[in-house]
N, C-alpha and C positions, 0 to 999 in steps of 0.2 A: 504494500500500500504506500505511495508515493503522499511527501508530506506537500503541502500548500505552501509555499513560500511567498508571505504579506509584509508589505513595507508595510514600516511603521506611519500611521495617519497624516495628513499636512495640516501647517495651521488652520487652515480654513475648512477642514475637514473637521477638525478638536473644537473650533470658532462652533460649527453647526451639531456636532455633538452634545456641547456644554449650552447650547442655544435648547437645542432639545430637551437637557434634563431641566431649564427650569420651566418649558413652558410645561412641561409634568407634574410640575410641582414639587419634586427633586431637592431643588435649591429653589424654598418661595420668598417672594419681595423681602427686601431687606434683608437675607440669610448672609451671611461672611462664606464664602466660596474657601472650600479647602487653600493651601497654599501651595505653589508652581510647582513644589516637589513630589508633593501628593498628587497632585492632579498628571503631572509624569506619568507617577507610577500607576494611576490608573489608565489611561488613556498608553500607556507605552511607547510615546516620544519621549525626545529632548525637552529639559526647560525653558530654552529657546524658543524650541515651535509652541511652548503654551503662552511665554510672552507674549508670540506674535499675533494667538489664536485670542488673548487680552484686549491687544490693542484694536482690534475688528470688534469686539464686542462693547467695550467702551465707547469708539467712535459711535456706533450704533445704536448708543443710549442703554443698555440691557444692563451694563456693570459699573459701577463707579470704583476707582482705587483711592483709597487712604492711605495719607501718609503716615509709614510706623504701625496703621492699623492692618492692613490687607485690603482685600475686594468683596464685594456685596454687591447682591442683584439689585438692583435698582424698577422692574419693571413690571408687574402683572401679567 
């Protein structure tokens, strides 16, 4: 049986992913969003591609970042 071999996700693929879990209810308004590490190691990228998959989500109104604090949804 021949294994599957899957790149790990692009930002904008983790952007629509984490997009998904709060319109679930997942992560609801206001929640504090795991941190870039955690969410690595769920999603199975780099920190990087979650930064990058942040900053699409933020421009988009969905997340806000705090300084010192972390990130929360921002949006029903």
């Amino acid at each position: 049986m021949e294994e599957e071999f899957r790149l790990p996700p692009t930002y904008k693929e983790v952007a629509e992913l984490i997009r998904a879990e709060i319109d679930k209810g997942t992560w609801p308004y206001g929640t504090q969003l795991p941190s870039a590490s955690e969410l690595s190691d769920m999603y199975g990228t780099s920190i990087t591609t979650i930064h990058r998959a942040m900053k699409i989500l933020i421009t988009a109104g969905d997340v806000v970042g705090r300084q010192g604090r972390g990130r929360f949804v921002t949006r029903r």
